[in-house]
N, C-alpha and C positions, 0 to 999 in steps of 0.2 A: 504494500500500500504506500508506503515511505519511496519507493523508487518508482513508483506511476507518479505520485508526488513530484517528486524531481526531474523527472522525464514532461509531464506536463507543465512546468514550469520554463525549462529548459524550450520547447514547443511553443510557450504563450498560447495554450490552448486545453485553457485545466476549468472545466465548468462544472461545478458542486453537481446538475444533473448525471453528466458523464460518471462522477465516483460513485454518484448513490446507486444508478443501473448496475455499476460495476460487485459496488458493496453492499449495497443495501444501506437504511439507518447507518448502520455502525461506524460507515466511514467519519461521521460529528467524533464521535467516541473517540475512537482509534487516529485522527489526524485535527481535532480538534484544537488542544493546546499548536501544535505547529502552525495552524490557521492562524488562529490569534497573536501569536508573534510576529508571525510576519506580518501582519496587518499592525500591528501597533507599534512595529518598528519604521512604518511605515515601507517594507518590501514590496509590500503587495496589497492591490486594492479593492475587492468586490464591485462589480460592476454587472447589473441585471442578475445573470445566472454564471457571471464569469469573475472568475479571481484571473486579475493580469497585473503583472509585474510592474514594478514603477523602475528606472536605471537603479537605485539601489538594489532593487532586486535583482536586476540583472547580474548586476555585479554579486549577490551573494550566490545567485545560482553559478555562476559560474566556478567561485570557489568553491561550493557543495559536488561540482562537477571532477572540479580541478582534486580535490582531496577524495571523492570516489575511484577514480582514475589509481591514484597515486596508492592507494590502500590494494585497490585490485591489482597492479602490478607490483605490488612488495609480498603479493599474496601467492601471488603466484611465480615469484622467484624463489622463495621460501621452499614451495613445492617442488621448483626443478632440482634446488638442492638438496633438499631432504631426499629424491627419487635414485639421487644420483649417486648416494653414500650407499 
């Protein structure tokens, strides 16, 4: 849910309808508090049925990007050496 999340962000194309299809209710639950931060940090802004990014959010998503990236291949360097011993 966290990486539909970031991926829709990432897209500019993240509509609270699209989650709830996807999740049902629960997505409030489960992505709630991150809503909220981003919106009162001003990242991100509710607009009709869309949350879209403002440049700060740009810029966070991309470092959210930038450090997914960075985790997934430390993740999987780890793995070639662990395979390799």
């Amino acid at each position: 849910m966290r990486y539909d999340l970031l991926i829709g962000m990432l897209e500019d194309n993240l509509s609270a309808q699209g989650l709830k299809k996807k999740y049902g209710g629960r997505f409030w639950i489960d992505l709630g508090a991150e809503l909220a931060f981003l919106i009162a940090v001003g990242a991100m802004r509710y607009h009709g049925k869309k949350f879209r990014l403002t440049a700060r959010g740009r810029y966070y998503c991309l470092m959210l990007m930038r450090n997914l990236f960075e985790i997934t291949g430390d993740h999987r360097a780890e793995r070639i050496l662990s395979d390799a011993m």
